[in-house]
Structure formats: C-alpha cells, structure tokens
Backbone as CSV, one residue per row, in Angstrom:
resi,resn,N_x,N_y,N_z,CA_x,CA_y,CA_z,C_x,C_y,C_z
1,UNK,123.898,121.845,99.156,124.620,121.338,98.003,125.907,120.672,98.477
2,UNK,125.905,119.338,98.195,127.472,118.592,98.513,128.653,119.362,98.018
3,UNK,129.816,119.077,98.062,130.762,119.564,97.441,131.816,118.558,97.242
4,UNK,132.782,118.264,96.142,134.105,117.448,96.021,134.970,117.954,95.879
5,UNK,136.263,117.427,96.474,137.009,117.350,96.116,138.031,116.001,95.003
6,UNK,138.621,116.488,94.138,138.600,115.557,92.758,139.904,115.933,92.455
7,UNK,141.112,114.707,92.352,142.233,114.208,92.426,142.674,113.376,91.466
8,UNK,143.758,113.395,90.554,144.393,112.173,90.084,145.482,111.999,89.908
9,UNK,145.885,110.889,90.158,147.323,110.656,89.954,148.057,109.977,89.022
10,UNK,149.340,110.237,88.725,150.510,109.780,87.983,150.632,108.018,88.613
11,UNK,151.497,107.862,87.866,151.538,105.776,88.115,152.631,106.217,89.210
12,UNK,153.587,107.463,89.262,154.568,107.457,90.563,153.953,107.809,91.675
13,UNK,152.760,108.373,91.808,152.156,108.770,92.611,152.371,110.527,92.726
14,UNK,152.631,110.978,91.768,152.182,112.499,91.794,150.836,112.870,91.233
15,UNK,150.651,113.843,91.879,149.325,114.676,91.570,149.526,115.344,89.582
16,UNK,148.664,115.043,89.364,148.226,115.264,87.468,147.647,116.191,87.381
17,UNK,146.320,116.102,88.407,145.326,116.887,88.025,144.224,116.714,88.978
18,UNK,143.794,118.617,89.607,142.931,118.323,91.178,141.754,119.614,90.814
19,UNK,140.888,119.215,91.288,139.965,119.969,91.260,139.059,120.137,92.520
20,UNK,139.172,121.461,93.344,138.559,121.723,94.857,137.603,122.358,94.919
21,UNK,136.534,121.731,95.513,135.248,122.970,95.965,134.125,122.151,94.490
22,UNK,134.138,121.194,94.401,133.682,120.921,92.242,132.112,120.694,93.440
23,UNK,130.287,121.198,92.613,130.000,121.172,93.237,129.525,119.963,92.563
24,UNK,128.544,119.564,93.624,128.322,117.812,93.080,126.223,118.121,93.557
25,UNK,125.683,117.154,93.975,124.340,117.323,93.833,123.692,117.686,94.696
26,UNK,122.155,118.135,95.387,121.503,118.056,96.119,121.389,117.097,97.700
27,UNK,122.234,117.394,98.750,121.753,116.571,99.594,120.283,117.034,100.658
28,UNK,119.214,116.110,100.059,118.044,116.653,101.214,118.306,115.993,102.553
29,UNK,117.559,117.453,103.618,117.528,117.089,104.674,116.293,116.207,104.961
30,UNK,116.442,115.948,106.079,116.014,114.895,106.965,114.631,115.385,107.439
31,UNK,113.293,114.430,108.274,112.152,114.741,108.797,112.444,114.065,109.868
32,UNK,112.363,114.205,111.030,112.475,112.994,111.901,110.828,113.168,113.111
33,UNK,110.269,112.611,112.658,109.173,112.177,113.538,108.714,111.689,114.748
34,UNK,108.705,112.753,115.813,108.731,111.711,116.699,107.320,111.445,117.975
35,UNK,106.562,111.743,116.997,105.043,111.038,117.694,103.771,111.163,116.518
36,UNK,103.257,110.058,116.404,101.967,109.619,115.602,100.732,109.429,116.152
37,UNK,99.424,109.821,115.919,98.111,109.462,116.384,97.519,109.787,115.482
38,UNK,96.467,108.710,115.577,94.868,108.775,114.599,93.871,108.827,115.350
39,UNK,93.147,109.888,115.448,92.029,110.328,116.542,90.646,110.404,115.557
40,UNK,89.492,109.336,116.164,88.295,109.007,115.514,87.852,110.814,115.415
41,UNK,86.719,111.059,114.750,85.759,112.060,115.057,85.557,112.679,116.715
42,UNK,84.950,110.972,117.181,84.580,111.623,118.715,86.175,112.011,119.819
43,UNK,86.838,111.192,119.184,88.187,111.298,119.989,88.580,112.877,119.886
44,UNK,88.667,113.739,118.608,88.772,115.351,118.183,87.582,116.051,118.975
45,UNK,86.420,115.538,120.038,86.066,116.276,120.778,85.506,115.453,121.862
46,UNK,86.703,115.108,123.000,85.855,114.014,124.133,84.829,114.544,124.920
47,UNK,84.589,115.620,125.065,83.675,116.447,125.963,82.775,116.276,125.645
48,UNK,82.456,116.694,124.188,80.994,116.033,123.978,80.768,114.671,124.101
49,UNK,81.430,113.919,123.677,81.545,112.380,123.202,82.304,111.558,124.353
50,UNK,81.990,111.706,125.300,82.905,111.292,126.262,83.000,109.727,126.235
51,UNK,81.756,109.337,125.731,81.925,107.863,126.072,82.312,107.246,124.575
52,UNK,82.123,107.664,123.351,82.114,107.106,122.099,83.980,107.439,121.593
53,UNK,84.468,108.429,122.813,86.146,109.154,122.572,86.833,107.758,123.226
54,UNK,86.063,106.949,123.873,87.117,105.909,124.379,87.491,104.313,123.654
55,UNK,86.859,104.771,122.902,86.909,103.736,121.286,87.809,103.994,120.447
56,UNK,88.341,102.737,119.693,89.366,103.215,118.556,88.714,103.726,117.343
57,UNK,89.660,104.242,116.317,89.099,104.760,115.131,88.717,103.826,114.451
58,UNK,87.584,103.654,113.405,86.907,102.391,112.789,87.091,102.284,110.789
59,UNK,87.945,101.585,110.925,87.508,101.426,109.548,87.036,101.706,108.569
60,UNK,87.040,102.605,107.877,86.801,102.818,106.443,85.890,104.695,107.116
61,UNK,86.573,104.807,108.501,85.485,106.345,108.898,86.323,107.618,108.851
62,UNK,86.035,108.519,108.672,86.605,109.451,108.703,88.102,110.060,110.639
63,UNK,88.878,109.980,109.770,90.148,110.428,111.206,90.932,111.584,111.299
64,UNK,91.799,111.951,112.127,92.454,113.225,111.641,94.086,112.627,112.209
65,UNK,95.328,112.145,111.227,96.169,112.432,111.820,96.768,113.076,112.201
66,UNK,97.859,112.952,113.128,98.567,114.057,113.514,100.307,113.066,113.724
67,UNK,101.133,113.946,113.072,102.524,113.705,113.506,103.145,114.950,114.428
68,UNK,103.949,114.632,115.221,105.261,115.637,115.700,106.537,115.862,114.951
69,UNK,107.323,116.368,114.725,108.287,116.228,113.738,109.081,117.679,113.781
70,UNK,110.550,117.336,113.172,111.803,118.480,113.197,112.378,118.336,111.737
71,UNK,112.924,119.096,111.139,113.399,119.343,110.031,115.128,119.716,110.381
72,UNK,115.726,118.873,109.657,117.356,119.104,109.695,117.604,120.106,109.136
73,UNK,117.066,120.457,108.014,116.872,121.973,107.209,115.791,122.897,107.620
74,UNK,115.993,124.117,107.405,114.841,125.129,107.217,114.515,124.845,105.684
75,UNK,113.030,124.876,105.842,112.332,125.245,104.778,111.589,126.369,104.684
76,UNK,111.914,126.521,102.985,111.842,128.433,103.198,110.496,128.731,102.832
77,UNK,109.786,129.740,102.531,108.452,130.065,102.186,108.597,129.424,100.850
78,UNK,107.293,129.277,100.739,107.514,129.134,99.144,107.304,127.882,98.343
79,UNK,108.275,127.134,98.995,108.101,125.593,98.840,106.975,124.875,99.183
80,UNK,107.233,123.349,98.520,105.541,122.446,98.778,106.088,121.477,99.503
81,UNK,104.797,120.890,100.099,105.038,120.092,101.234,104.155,118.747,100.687
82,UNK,104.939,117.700,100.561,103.619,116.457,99.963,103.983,115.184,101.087
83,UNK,103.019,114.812,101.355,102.417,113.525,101.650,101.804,112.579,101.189
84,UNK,102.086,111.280,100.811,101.547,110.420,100.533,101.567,108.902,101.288
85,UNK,100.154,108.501,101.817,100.151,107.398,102.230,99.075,106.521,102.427
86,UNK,99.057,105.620,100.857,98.498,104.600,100.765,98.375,103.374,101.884
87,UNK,97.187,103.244,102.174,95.827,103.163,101.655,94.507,104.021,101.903
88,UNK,95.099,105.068,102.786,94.462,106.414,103.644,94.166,107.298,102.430
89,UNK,92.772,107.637,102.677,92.564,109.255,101.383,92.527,110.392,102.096
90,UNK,93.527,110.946,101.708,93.840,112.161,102.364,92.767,113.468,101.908
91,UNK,92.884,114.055,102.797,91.208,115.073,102.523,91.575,116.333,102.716
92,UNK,91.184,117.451,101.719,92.023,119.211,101.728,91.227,119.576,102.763
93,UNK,90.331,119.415,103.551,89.557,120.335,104.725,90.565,119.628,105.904
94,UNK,90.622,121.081,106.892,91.063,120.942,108.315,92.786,120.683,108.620
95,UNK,93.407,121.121,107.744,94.996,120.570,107.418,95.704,121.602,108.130
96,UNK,96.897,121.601,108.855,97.319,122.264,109.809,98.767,121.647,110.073
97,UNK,99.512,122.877,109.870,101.156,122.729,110.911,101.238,124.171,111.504
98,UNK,101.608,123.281,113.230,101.346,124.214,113.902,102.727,124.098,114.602
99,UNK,103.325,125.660,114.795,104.307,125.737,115.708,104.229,125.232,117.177
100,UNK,104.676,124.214,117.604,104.502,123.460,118.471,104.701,124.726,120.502
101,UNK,106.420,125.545,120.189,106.753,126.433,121.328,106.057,127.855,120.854
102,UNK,105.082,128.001,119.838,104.613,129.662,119.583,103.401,128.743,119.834
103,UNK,102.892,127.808,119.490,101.250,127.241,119.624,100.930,128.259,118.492
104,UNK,101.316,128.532,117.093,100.749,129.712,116.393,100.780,128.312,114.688
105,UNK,100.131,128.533,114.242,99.716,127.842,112.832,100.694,128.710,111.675
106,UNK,101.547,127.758,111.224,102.525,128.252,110.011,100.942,128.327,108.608
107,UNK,101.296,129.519,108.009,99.943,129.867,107.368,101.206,128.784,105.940
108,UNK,99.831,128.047,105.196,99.393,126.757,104.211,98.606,126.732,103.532
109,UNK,98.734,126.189,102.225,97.301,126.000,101.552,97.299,124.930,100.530
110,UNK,96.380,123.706,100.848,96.597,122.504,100.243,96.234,123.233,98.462
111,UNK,96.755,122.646,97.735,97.156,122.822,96.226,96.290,121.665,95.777
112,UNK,96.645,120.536,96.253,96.669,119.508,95.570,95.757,118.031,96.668
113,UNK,94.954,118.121,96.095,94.550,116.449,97.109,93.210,115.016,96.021
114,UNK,93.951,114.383,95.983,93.630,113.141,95.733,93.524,111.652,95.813
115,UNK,93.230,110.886,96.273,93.741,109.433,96.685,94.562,109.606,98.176
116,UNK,95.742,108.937,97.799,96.830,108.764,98.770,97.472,110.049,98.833
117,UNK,97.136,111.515,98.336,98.636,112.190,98.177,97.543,113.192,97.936
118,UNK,98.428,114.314,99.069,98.203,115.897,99.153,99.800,116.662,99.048
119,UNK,99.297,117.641,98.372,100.357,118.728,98.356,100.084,119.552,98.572
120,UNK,100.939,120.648,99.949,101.267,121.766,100.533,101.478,122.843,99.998
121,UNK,101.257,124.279,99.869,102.002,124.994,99.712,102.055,126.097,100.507
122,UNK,103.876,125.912,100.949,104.001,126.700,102.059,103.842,128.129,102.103
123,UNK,103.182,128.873,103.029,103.172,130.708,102.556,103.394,131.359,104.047
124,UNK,104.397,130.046,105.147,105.217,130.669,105.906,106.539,129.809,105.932
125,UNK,107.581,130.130,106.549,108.675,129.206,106.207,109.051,128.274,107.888
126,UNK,109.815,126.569,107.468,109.388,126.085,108.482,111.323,125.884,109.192
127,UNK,111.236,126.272,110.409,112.499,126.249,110.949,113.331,125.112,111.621
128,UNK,114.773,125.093,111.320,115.681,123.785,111.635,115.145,123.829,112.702
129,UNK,115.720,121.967,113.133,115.343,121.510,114.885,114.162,122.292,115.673
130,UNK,113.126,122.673,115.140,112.453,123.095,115.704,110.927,122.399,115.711
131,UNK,110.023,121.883,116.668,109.059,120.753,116.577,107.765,121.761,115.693
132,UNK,107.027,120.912,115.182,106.193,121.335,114.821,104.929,119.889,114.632
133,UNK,103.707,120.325,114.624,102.923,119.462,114.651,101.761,119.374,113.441
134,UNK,102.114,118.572,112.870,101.145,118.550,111.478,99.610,117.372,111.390
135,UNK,98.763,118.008,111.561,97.460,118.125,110.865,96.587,117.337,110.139
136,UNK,96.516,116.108,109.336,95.633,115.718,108.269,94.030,115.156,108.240
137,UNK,93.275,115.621,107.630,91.889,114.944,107.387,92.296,113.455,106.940
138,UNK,91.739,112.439,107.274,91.768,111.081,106.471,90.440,110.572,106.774
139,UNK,90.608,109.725,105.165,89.243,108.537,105.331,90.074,107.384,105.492
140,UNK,89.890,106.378,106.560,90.786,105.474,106.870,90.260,104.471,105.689
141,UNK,91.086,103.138,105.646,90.634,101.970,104.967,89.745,101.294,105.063
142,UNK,89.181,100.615,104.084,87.753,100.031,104.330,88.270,98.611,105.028
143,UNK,89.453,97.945,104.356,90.309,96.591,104.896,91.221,97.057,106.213
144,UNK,91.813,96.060,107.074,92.988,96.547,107.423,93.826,96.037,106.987
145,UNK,95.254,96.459,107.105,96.528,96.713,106.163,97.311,95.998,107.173
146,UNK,97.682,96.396,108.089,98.605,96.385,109.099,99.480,97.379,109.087
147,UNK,100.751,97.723,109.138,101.608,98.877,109.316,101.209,99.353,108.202
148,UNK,100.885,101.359,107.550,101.023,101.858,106.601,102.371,102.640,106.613
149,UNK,102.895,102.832,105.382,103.867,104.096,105.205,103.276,105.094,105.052
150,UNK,103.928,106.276,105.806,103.575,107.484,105.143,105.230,108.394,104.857
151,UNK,104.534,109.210,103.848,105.846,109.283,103.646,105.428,110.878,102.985
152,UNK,106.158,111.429,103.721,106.603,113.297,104.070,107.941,114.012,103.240
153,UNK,107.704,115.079,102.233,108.956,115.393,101.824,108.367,116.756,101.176
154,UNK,109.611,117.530,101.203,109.443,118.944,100.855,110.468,119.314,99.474
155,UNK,109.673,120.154,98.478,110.273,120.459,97.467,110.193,122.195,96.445
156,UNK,111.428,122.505,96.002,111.436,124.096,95.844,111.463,123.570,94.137
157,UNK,110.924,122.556,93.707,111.060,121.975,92.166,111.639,121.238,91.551
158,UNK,112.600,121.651,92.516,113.913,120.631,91.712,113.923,119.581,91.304
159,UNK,114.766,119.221,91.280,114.829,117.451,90.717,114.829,116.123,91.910
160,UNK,115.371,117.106,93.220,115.481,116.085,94.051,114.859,117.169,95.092
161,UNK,114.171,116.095,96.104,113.324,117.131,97.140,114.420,117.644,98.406
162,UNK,113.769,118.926,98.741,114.957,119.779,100.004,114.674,119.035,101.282
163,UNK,113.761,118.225,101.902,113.949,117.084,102.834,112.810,116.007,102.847
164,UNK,112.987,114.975,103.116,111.871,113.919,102.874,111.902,113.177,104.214
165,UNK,111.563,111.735,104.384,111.728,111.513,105.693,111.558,110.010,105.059
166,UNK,112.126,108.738,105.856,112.374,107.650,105.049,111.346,106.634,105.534
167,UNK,110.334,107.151,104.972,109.058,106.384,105.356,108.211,106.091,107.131
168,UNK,107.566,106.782,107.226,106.841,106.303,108.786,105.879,105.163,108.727
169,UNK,106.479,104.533,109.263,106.016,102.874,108.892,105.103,103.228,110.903
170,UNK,103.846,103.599,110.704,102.816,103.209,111.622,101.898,101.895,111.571
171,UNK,101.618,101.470,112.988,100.526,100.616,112.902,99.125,101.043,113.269
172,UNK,98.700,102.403,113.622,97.686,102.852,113.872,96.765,101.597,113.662
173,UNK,96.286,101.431,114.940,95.031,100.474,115.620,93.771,100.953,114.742
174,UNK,93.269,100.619,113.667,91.882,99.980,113.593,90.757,99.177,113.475
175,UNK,89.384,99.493,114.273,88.783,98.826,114.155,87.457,98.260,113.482
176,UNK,87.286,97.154,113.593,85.978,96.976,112.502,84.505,97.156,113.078
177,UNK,83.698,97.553,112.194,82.605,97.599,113.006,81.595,96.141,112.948
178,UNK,80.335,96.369,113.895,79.544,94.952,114.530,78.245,95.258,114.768
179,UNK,77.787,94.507,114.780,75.894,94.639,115.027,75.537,94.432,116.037
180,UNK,75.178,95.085,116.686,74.012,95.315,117.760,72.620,95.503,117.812
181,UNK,71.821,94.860,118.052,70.330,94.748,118.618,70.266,94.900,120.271
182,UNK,69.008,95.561,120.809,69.372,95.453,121.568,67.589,95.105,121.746
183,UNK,66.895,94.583,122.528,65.308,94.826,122.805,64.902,94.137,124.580
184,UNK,64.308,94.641,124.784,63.522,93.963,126.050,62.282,93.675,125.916
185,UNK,61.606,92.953,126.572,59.573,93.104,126.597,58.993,93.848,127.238
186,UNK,59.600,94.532,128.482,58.970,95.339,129.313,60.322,96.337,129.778
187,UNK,59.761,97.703,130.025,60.751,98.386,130.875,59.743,99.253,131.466
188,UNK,59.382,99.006,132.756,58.782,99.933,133.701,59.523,100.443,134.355
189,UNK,59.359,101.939,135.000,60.401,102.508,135.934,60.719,101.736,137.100
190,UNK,61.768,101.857,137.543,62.506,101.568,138.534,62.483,100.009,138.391
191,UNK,62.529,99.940,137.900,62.140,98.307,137.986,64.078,97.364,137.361
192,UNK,63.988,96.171,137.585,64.918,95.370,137.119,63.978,94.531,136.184
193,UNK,64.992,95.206,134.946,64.065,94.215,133.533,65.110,93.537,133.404
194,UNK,64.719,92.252,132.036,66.079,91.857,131.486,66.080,92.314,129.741
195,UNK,67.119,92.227,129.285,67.534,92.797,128.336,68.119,92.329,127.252
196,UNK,67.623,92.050,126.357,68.555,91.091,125.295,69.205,91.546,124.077
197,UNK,70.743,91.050,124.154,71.593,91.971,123.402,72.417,90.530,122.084
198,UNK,72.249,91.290,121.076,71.812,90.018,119.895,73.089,90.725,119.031
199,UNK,74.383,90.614,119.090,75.865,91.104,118.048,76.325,89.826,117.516
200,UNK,76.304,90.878,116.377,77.153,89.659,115.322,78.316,90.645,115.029
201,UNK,79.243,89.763,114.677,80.944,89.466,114.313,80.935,89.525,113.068
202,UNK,81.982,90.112,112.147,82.988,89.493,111.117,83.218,87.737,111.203
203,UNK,83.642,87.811,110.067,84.085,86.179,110.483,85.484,86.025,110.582
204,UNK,86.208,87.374,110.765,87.487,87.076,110.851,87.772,87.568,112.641
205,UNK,86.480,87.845,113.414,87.113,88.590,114.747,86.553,87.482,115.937
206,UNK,87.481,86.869,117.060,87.634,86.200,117.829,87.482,87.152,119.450
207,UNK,86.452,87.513,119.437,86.857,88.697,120.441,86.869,87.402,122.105
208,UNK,87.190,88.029,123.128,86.989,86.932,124.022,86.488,88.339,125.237
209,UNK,86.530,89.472,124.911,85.441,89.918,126.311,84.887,91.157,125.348
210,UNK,82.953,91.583,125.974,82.771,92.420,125.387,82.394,93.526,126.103
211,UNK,82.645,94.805,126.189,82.120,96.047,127.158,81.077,96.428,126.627
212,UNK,79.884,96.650,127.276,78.737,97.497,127.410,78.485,98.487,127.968
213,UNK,78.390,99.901,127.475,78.051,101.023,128.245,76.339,101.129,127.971
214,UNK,75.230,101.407,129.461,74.472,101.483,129.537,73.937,102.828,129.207
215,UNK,72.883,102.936,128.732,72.294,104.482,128.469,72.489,104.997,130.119
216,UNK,72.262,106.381,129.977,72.641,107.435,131.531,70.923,106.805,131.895
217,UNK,71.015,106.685,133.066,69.915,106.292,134.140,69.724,104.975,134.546
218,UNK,70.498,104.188,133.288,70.794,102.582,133.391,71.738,101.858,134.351
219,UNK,71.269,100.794,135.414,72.613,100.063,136.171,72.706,98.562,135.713
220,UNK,73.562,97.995,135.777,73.776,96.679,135.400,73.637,95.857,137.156
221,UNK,72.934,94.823,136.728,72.935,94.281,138.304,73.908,93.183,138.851
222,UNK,74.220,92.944,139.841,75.595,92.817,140.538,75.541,91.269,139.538
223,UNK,74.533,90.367,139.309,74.376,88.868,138.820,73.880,89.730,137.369
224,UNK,74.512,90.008,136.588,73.885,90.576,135.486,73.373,89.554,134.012
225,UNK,74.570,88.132,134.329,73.773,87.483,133.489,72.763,86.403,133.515
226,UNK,71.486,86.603,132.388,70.466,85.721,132.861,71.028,84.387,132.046
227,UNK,71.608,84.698,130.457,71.543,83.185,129.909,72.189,83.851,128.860
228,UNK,73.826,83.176,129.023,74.341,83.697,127.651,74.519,83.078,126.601
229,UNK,74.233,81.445,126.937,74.389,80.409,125.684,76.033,79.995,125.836
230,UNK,76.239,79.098,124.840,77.448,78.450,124.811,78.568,79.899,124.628
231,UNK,77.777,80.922,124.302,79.257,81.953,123.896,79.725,82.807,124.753
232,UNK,79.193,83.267,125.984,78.946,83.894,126.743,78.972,83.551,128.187
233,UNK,79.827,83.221,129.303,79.976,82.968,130.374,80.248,83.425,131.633
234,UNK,79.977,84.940,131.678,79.557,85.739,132.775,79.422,87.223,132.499
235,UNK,78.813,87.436,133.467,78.826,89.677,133.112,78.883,90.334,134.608
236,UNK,80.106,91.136,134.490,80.524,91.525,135.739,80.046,92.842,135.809
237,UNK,79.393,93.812,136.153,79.288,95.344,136.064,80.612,95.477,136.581
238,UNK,81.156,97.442,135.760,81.981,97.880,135.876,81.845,98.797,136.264
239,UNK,82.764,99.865,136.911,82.725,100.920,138.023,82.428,102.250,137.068
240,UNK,81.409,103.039,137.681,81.127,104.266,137.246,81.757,104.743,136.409
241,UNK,81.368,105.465,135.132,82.322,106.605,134.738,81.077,107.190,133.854
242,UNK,82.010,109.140,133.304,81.056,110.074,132.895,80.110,109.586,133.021
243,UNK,79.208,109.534,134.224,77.526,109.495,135.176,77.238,108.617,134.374
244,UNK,77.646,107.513,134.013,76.837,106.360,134.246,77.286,105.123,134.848
C-alpha cells in the first residue's frame, strides 16, 4: 500500500494544513521474466523422438510453454494467478510452477481455462526474488502472428492485481507444415535405388535449402542427386546422427 504525505499552504508560505502517513492505493509488484520456450510434443521427450525433437513447434499443434520468472512481492496462498495470451489456447492439463532451487512443484489448481486465458489458484504461497519456473499446455495458432503478448498477473480480489508483469512480448518460432510424397519403383536389399521425393509449399514459403532424414538402415549417396528440375540444384549427404 503507497502512502502520502499531504500539505498546504498559506499565500505567505505557512503550513494551513498537513496530513502524514494518508494511505493512498495499491502498488502491484512486478514479474520479471527472464527466459521463454515453446517445446513441440516431441521436443517434451527427445529420447524417444530424437529426430522429430530437432524441429520447431508447428502451427496450429499442440506445445507446452515454459517461462522463468521472480516476483518483487511474495504471493501469499490463496491468491489467483491468470494468464492471458492471445492467439494461443491455453489448456487446464499438465500446468506447473515449479520451485526452480527446491526442484519441488508449488501445489495449484487451474479454476478457470478458456480461449486465451487461464486462472490459477494458488494452494502454496510464491516467494520474493526467488526463480520459479512456470508450466503451460498450449494449442499454438493456426496463422502466424509474429511477436505474441503474454501477459501474467496475480490477484487476492481486489480491484487492482498484487503483481502483473508488463506484457512478454515473445517471438516464439513457428512453423508451417508441407507435403511430402515419397515413392521409388524398386527397392531391393543392398542395393542403390533412386527415390523420388514430390513436396509442396504454402504459397507464402520461399525455402532455399531442404533437410532429409533417411529411415534407420538408409544412406544417401555421395552424388545423391539424379534430377532435380529447375528447383533443385544439388544434394549433399550429411554426417551421421542418432544411427542414421
């Protein structure tokens, strides 16, 4: 709660009339954020997915963000925690703030989720300057946007919230998806076949190189291309990784 002090004076410059300590309104504290990621499905488990985790998150698919973040205030039990950030639908499964130096999960329970905007409610309390790492299910956008806001703030009812944070203006990278065919006429073992790979584009994407990961048992050969047409002007194989 701010506080004033409140003064007035005479035209000679004496004091009339003072009033000390008068209380005045709500100042909320602060969120300060200081790391963002949007991790696809396969990215939340590379082990299995080792090769599909090295892709960005896609468009209109399911993601999980995650922020880092400190609170200028403690927030006490009790209170709600809301997020909102259009054009992302925020989703009540899998939601999490986790004490970052205990590695222990502040116990939560989404109340509220619809559209752009979930609400928290806290049922442990969250401590000044201290990091913590928060959690969200999202269905990303079907368009891209370019930078979204999101925007974080905590409230015990009042009229004005106990800390908010002044918008996290991210550009989280996504991408669109593309068509692939893929067919040959023959594949006998061991053998060098050729292989014909038939993608179509958006009409808004200009890509100028494309990566191919081969199924496991597959090599690309050192002259790999037979005939790429006017769009297509060489294929280099690339160096091993997860066994293939």
């Amino acid at each position: 709660m701010t506080q004033f002090d409140l003064t007035t004076y005479t035209a000679t410059g004496a004091i009339a009339d003072r009033t000390l300590g008068f209380n005045g309104f709500r100042l909320p504290g602060s969120v300060q954020v200081s790391g963002a990621e949007l991790l696809s499905e396969h990215q939340q488990s590379p082990s299995m997915y080792p090769v599909k985790a090295l892709w960005q998150p896609q468009l209109g698919a399911s993601a999980l963000a995650r922020f880092t973040m400190t609170f200028s205030n403690s927030v006490s039990q009790g209170q709600s925690l809301m997020l909102q950030t259009p054009p992302y639908t925020l989703q009540r499964q899998n939601f999490q703030i986790l004490d970052v130096a205990a590695s222990q999960a502040v116990p939560a329970l989404v109340t509220y989720a619809a559209g752009s905007a979930l609400v928290v409610g806290l049922q442990g309390s969250l401590q000044a300057n201290r990091e913590y790492s928060l959690e969200v299910a999202v269905v990303a956008p079907q368009q891209a946007t370019g930078s979204s806001f999101w925007i974080l703030q905590t409230s015990d009812g009042g009229a004005l919230p106990t800390s908010l944070n002044s918008q996290i203006s991210t550009g989280f990278h996504l991408v669109s998806n593309f068509g692939l065919a893929v067919s040959a006429s023959r594949i006998p073992p061991l053998a060098e076949v050729e292989v014909t790979l038939q993608v179509s584009f958006g009409s808004s994407a200009t890509p100028t190189a494309l990566k191919v990961v081969a199924p496991v048992g597959f090599n690309f050969s050192q002259s790999c291309l037979v005939t790429g047409g006017a769009a297509v002007s060489s294929c280099i194989p690339g160096a091993p990784f997860v066994g293939r």
